[in-house]
Biopython code that builds the backbone (N, CA, C, O; Angstrom):
import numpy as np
from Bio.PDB.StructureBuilder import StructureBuilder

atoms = [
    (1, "UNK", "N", (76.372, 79.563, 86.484)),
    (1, "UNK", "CA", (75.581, 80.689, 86.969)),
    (1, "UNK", "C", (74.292, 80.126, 87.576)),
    (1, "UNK", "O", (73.545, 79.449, 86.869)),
    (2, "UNK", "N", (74.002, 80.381, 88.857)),
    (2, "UNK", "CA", (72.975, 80.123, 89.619)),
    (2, "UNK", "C", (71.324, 80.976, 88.862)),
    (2, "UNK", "O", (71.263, 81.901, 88.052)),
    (3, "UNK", "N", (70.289, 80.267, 89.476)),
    (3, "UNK", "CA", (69.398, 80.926, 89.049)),
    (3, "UNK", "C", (69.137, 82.815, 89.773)),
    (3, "UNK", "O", (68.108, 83.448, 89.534)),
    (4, "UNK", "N", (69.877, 83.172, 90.315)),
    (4, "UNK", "CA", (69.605, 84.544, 90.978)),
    (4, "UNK", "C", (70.428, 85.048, 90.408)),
    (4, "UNK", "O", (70.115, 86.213, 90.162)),
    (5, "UNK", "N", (71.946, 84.618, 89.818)),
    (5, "UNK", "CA", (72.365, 85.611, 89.263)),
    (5, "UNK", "C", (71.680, 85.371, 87.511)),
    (5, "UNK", "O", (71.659, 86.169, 86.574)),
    (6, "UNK", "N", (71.371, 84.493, 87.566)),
    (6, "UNK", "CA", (70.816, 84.455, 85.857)),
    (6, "UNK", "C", (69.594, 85.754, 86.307)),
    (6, "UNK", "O", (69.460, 86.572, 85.397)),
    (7, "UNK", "N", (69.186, 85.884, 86.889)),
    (7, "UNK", "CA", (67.964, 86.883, 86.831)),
    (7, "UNK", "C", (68.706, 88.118, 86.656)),
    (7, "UNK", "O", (68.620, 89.007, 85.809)),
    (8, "UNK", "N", (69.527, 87.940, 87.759)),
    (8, "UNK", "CA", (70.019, 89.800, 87.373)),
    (8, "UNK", "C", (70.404, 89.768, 86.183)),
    (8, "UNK", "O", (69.788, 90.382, 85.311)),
    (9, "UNK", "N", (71.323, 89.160, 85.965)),
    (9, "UNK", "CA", (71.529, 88.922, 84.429)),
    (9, "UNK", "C", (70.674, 89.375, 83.174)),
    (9, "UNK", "O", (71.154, 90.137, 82.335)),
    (10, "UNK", "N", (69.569, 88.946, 83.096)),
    (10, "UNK", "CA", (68.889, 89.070, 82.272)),
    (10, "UNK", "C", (67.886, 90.246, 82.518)),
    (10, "UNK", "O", (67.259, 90.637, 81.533)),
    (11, "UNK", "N", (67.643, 90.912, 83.842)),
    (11, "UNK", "CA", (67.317, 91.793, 84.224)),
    (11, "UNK", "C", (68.125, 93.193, 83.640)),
    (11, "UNK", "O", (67.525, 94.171, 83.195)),
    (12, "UNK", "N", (69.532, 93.078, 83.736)),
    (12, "UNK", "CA", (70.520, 93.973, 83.316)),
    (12, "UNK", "C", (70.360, 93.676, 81.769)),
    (12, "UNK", "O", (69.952, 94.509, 80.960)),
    (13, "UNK", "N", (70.589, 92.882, 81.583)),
    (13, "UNK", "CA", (70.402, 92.703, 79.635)),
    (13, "UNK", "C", (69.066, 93.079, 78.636)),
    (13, "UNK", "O", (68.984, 93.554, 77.503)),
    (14, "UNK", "N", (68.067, 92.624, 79.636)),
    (14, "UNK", "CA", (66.634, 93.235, 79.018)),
    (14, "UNK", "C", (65.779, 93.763, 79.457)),
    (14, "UNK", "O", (64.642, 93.765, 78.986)),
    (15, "UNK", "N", (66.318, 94.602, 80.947)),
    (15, "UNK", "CA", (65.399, 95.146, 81.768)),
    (15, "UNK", "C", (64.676, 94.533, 82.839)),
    (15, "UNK", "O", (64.695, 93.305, 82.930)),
    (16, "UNK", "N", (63.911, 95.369, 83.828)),
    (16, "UNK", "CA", (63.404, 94.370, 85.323)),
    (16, "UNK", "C", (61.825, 94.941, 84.548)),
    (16, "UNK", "O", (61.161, 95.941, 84.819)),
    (17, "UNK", "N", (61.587, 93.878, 83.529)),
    (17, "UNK", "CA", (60.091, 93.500, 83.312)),
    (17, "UNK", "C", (59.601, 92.506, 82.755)),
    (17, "UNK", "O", (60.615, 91.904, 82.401)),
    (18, "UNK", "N", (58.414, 91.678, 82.301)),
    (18, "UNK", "CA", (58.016, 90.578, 81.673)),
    (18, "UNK", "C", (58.474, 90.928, 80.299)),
    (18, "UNK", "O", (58.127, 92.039, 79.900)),
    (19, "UNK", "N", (59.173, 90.204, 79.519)),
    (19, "UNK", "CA", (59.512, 89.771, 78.251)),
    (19, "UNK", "C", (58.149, 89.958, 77.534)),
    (19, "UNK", "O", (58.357, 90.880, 76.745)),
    (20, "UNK", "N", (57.360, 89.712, 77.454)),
    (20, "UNK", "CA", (56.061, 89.592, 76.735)),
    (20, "UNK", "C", (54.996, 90.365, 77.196)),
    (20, "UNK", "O", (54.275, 90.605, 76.228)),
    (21, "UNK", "N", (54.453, 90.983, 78.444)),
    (21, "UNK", "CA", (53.922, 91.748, 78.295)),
    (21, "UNK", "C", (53.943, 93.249, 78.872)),
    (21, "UNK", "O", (53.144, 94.169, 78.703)),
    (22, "UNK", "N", (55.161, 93.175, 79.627)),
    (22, "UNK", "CA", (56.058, 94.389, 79.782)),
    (22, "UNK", "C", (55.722, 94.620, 81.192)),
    (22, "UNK", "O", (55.891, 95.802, 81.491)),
    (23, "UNK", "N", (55.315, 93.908, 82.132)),
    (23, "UNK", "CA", (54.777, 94.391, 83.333)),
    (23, "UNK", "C", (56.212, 94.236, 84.285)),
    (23, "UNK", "O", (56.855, 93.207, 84.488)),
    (24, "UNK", "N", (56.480, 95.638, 84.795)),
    (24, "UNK", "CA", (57.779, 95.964, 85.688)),
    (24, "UNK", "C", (58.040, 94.782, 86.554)),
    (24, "UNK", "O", (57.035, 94.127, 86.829)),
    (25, "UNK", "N", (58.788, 94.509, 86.878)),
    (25, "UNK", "CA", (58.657, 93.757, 88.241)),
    (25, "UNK", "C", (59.839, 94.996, 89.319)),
    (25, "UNK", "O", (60.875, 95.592, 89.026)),
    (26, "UNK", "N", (58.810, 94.910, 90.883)),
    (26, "UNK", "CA", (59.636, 95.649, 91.795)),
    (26, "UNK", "C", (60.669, 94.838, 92.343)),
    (26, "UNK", "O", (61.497, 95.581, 92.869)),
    (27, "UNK", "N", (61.000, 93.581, 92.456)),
    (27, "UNK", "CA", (62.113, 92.834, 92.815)),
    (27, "UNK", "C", (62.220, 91.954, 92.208)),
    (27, "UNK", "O", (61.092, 91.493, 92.387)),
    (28, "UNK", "N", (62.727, 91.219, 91.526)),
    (28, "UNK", "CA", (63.554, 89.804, 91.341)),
    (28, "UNK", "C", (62.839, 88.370, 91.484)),
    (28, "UNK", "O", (62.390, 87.657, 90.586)),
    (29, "UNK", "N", (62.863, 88.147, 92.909)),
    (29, "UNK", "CA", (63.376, 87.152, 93.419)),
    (29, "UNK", "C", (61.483, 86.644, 93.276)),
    (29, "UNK", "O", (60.526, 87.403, 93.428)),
    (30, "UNK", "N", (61.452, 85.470, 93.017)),
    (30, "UNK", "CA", (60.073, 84.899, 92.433)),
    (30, "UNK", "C", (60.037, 84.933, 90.984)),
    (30, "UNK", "O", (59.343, 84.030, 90.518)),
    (31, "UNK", "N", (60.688, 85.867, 89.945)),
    (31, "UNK", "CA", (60.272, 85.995, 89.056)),
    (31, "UNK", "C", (60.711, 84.730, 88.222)),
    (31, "UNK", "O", (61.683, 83.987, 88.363)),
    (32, "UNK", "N", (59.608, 84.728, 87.244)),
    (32, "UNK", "CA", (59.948, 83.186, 86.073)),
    (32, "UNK", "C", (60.765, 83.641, 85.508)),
    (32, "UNK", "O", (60.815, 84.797, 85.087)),
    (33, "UNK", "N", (61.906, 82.418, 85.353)),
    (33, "UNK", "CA", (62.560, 82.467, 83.818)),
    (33, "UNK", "C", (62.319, 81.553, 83.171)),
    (33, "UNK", "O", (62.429, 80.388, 83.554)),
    (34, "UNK", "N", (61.842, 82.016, 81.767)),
    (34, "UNK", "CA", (61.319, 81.598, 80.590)),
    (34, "UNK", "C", (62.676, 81.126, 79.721)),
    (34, "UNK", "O", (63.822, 81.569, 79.796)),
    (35, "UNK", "N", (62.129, 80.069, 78.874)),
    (35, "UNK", "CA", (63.099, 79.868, 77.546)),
    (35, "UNK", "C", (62.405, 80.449, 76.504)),
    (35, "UNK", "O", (61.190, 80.279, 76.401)),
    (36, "UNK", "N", (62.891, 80.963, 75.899)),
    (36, "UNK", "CA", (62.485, 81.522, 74.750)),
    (36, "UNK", "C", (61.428, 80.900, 73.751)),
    (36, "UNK", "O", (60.248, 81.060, 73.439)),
    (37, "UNK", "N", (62.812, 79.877, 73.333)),
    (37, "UNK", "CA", (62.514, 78.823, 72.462)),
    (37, "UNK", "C", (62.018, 77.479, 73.618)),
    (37, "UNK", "O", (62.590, 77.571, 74.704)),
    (38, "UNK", "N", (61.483, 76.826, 73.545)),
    (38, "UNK", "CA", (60.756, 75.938, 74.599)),
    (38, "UNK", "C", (61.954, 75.236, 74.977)),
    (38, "UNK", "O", (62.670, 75.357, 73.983)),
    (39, "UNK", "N", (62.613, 74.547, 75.871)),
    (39, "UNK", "CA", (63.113, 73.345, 76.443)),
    (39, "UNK", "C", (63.106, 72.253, 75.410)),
    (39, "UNK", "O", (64.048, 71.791, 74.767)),
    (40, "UNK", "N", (61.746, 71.926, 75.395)),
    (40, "UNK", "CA", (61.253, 70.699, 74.741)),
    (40, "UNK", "C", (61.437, 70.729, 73.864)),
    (40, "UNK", "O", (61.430, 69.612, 73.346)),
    (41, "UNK", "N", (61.728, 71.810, 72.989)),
    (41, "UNK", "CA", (62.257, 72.113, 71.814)),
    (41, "UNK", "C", (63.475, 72.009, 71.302)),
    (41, "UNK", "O", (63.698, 71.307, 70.315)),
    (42, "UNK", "N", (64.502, 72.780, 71.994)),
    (42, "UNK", "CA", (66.089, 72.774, 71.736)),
    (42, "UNK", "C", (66.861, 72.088, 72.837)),
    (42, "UNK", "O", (67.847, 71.381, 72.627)),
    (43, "UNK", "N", (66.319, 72.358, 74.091)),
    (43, "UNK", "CA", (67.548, 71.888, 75.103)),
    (43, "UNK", "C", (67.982, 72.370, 75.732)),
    (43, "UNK", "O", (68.775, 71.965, 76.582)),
    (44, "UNK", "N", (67.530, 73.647, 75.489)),
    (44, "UNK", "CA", (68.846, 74.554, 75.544)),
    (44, "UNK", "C", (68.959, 75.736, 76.923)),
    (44, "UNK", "O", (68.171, 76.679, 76.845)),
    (45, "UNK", "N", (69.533, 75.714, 77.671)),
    (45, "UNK", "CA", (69.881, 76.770, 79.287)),
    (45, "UNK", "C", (70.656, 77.947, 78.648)),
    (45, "UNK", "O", (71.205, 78.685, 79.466)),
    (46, "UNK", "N", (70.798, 78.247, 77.402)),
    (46, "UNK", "CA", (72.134, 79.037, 77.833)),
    (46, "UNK", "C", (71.604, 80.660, 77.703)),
    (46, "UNK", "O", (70.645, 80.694, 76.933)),
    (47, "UNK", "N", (71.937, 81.955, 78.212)),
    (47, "UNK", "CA", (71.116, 83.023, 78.501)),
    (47, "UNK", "C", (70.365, 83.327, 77.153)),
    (47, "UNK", "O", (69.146, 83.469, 77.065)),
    (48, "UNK", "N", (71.221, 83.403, 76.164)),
    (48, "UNK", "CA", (70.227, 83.789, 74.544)),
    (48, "UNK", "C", (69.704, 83.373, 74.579)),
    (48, "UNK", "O", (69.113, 83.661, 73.538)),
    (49, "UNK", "N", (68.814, 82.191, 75.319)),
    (49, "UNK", "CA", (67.606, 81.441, 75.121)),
    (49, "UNK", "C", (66.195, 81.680, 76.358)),
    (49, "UNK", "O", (65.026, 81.302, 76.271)),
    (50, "UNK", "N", (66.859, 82.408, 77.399)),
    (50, "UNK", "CA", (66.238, 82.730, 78.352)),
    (50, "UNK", "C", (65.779, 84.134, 78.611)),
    (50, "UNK", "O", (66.620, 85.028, 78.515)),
    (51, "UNK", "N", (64.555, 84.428, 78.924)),
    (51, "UNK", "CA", (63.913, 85.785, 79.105)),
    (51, "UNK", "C", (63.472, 85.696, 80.674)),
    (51, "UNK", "O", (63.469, 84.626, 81.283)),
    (52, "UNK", "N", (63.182, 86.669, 81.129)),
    (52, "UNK", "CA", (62.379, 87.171, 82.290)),
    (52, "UNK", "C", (60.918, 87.195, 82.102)),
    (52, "UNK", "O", (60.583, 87.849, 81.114)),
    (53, "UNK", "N", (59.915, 86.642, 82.799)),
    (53, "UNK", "CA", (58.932, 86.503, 82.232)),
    (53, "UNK", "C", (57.791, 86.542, 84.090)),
    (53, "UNK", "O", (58.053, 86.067, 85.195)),
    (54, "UNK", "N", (56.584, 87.340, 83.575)),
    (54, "UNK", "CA", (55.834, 87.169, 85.073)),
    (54, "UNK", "C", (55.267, 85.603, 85.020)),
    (54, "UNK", "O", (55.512, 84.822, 84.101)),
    (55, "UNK", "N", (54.653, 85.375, 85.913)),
    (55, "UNK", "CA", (54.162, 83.787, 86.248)),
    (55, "UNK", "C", (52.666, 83.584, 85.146)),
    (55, "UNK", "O", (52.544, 82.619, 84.391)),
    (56, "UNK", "N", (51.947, 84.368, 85.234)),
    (56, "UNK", "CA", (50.650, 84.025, 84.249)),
    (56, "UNK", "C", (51.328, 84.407, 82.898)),
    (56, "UNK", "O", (51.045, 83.651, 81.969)),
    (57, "UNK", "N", (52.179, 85.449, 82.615)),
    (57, "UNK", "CA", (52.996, 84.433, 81.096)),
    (57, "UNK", "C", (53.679, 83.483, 80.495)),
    (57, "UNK", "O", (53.890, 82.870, 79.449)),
    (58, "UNK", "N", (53.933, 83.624, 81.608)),
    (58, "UNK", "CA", (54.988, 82.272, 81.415)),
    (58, "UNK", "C", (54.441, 80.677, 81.357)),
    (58, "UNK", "O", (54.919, 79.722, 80.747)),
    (59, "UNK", "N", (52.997, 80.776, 82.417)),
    (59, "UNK", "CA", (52.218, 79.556, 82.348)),
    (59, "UNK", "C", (51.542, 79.617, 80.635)),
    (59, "UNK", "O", (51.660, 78.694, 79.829)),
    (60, "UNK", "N", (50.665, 81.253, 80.297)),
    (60, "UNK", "CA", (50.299, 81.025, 79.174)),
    (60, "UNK", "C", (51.107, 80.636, 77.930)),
    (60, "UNK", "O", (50.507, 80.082, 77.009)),
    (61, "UNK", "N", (52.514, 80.899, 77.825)),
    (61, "UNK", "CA", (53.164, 80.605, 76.786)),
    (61, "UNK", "C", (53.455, 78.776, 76.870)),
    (61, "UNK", "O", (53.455, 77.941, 75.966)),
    (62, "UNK", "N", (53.708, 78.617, 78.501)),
    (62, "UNK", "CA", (53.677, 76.830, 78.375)),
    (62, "UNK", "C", (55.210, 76.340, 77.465)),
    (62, "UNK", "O", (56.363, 76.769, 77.509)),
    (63, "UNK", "N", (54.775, 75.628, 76.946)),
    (63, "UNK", "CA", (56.310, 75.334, 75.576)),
    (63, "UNK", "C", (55.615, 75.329, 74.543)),
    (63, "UNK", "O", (55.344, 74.289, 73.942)),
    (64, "UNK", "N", (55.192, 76.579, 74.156)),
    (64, "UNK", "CA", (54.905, 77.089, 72.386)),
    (64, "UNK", "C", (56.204, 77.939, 72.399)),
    (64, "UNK", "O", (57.008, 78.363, 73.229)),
    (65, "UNK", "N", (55.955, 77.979, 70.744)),
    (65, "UNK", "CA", (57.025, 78.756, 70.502)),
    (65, "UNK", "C", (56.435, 80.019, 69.914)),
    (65, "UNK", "O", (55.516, 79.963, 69.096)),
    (66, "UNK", "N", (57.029, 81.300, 70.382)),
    (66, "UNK", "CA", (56.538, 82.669, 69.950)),
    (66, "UNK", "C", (56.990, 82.704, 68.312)),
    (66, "UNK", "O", (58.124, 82.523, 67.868)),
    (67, "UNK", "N", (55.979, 82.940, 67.694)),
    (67, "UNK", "CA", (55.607, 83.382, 66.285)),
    (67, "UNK", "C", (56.840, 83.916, 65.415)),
    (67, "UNK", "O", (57.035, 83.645, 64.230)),
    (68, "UNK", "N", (57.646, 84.741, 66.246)),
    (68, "UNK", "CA", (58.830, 85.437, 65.749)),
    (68, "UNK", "C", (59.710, 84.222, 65.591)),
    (68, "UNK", "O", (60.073, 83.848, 64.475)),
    (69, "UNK", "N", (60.177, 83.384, 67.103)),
    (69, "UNK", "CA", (60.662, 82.322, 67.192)),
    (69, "UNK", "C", (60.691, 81.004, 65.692)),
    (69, "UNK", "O", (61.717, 80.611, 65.136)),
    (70, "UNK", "N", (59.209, 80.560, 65.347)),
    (70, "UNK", "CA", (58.871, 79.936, 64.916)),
    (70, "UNK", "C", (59.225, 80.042, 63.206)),
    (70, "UNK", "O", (59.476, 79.174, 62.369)),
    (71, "UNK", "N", (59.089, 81.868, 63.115)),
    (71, "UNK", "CA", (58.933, 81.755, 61.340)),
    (71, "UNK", "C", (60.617, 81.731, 61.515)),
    (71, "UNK", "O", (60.984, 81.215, 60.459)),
    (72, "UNK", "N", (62.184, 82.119, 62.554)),
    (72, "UNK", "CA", (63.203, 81.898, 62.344)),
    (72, "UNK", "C", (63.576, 80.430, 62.113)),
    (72, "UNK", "O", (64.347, 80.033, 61.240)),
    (73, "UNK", "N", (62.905, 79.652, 63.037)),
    (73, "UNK", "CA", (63.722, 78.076, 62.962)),
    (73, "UNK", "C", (62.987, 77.563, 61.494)),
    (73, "UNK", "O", (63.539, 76.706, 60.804)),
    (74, "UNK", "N", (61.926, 78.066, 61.173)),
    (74, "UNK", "CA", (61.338, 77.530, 59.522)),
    (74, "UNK", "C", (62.273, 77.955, 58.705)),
    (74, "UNK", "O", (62.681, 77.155, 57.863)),
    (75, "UNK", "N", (62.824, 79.272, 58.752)),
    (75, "UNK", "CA", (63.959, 79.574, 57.727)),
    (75, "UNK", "C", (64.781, 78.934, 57.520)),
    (75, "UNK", "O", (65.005, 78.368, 56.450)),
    (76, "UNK", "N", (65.747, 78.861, 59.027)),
    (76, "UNK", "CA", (66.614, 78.123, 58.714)),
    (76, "UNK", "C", (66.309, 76.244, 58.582)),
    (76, "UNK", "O", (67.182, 75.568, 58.038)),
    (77, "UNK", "N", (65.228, 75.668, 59.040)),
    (77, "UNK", "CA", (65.291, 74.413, 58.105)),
    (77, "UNK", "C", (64.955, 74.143, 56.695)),
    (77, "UNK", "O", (65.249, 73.160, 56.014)),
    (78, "UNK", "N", (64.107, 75.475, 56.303)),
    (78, "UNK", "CA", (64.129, 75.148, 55.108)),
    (78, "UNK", "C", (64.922, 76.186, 54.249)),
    (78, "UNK", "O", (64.280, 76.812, 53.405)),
    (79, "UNK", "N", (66.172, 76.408, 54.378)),
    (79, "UNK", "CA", (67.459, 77.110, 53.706)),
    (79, "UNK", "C", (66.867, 78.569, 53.585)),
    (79, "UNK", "O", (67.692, 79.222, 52.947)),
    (80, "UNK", "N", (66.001, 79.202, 53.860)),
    (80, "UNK", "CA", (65.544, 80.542, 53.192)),
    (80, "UNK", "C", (66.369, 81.548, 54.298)),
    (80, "UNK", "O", (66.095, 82.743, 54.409)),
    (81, "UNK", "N", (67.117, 81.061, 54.864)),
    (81, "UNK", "CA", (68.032, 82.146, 55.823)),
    (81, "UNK", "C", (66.667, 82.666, 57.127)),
    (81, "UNK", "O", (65.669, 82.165, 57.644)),
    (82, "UNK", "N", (67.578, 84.191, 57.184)),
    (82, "UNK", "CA", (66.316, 84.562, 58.683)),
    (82, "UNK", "C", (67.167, 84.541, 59.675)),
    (82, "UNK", "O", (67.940, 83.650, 60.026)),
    (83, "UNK", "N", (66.900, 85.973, 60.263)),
    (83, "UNK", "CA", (67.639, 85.871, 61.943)),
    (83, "UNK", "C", (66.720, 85.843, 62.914)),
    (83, "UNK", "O", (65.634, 85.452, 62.484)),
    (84, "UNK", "N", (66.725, 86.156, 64.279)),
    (84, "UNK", "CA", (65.821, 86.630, 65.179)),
    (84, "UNK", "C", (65.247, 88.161, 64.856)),
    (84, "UNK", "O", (64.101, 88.611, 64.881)),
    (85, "UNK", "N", (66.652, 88.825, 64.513)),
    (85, "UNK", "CA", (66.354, 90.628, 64.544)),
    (85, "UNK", "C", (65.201, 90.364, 63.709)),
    (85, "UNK", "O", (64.072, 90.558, 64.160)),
    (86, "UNK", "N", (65.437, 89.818, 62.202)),
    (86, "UNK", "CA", (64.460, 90.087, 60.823)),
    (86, "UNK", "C", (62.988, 89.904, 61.445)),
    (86, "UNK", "O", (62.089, 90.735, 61.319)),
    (87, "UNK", "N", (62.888, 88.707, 62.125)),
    (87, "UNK", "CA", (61.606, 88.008, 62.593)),
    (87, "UNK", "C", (60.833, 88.572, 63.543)),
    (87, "UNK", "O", (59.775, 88.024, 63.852)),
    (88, "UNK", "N", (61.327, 90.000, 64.279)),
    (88, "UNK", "CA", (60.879, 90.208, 65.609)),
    (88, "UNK", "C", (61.483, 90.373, 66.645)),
    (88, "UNK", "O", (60.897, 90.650, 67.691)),
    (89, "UNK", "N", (63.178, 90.193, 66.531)),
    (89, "UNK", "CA", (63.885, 90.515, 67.444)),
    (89, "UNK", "C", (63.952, 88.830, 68.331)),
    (89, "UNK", "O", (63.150, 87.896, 68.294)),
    (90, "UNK", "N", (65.309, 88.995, 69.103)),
    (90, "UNK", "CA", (65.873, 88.163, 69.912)),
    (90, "UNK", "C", (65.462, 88.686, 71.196)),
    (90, "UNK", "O", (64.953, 89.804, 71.277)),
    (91, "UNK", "N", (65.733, 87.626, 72.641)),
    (91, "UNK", "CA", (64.899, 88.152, 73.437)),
    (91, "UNK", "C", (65.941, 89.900, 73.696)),
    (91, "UNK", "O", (67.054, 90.326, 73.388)),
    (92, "UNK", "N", (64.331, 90.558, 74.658)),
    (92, "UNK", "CA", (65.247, 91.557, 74.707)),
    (92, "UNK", "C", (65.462, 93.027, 73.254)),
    (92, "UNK", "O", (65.465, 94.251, 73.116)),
    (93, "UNK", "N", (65.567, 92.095, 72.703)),
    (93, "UNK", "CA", (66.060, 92.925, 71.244)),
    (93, "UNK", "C", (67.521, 92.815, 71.326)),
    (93, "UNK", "O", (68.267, 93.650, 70.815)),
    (94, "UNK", "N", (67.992, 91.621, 72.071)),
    (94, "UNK", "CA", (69.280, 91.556, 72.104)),
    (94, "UNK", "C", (70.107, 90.863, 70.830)),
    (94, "UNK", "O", (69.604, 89.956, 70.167)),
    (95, "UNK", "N", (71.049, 91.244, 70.646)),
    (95, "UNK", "CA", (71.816, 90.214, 69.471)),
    (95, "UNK", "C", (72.733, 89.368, 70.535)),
    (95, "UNK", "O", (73.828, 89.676, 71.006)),
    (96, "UNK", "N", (71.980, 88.273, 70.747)),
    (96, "UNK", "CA", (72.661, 87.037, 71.519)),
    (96, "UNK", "C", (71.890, 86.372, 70.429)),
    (96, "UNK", "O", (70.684, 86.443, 70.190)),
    (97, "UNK", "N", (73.132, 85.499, 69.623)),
    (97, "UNK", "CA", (72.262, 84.556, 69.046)),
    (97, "UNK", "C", (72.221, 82.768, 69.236)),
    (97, "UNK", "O", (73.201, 82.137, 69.631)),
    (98, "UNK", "N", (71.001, 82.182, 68.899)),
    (98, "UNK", "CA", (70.685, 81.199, 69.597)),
    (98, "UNK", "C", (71.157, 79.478, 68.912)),
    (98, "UNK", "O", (70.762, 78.327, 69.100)),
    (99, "UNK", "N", (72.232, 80.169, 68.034)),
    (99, "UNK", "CA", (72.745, 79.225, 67.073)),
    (99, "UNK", "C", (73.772, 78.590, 67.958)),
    (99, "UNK", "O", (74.605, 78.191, 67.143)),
    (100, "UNK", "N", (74.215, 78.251, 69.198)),
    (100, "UNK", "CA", (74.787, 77.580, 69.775)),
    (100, "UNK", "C", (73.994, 76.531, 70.507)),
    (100, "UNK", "O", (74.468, 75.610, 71.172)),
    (101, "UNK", "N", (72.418, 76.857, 70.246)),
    (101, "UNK", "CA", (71.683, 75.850, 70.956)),
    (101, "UNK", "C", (71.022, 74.822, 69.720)),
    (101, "UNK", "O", (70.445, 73.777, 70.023)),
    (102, "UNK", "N", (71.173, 75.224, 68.451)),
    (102, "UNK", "CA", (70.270, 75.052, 67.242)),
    (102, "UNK", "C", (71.037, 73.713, 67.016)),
    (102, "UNK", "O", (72.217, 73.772, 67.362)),
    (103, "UNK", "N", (70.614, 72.499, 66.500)),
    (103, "UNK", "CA", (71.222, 71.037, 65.911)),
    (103, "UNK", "C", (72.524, 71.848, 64.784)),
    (103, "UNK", "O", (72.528, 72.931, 64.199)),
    (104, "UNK", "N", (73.325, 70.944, 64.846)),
    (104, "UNK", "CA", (73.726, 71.417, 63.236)),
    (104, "UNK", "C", (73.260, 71.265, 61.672)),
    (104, "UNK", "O", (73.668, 71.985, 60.760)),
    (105, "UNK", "N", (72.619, 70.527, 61.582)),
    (105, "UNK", "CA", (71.063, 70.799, 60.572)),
    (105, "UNK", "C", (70.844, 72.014, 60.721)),
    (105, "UNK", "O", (71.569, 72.416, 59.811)),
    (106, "UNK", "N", (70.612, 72.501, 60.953)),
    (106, "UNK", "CA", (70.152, 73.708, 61.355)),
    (106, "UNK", "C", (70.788, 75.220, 60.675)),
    (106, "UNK", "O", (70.381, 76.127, 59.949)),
    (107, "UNK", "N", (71.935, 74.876, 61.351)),
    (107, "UNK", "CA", (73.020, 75.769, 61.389)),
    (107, "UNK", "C", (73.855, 75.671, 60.374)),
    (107, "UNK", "O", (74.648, 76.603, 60.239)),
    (108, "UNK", "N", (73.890, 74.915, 59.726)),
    (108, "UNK", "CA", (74.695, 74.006, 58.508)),
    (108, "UNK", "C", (74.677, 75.061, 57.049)),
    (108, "UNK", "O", (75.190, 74.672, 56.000)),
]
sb = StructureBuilder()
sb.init_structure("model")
sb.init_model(0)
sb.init_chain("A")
sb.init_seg("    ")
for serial, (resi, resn, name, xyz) in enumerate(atoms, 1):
    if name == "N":
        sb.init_residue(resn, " ", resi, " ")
    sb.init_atom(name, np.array(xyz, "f"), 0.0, 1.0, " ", f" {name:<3s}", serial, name[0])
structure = sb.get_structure()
């Protein structure tokens, strides 16, 4: 999947607005796509990991990881369980989950 149809994509899955601070977008084409979980972090391209995001959020988020993000991957390394939904939701509020990008440590 090319990056234009990943937009519609994720446009159709979580709506035509910024992931984080909700600002509409009137077309598409320019808009950032964000990883959720950072790059630098997991690795990971695959859509559960990717949001729609405007350009000054997407610069401010950088590769941190969102708070919701952060207290899930603590769960699961340190055995206390935890999904996305529990934590704050997956992007979207979608149930795509991101355990195909996670080490198996992880997932284990």
């Amino acid at each position: 999947m090319g990056w234009r149809e990943t937009r519609l994509y994720l446009a159709e899955r979580d709506g035509r607005h910024c992931f984080y601070c909700r600002t509409e977008f009137d077309k598409l084409k320019g808009v950032s796509i964000d990883h959720y979980v950072p790059y630098s972090v997991l690795g990971c391209n695959l859509p559960a990991n990717l949001v729609l995001a405007c350009q000054p959020c997407n610069e401010a988020k950088a590769d941190r990881l969102t708070w919701s993000m952060a207290a899930v991957l603590l769960a699961w390394a340190t055995g206390e369980g935890g999904t996305a939904r529990e934590a704050g939701g997956a992007p979207g509020g979608v149930q795509a989950p991101l355990a195909p990008c996670l080490p198996a440590s992880l997932t284990a």
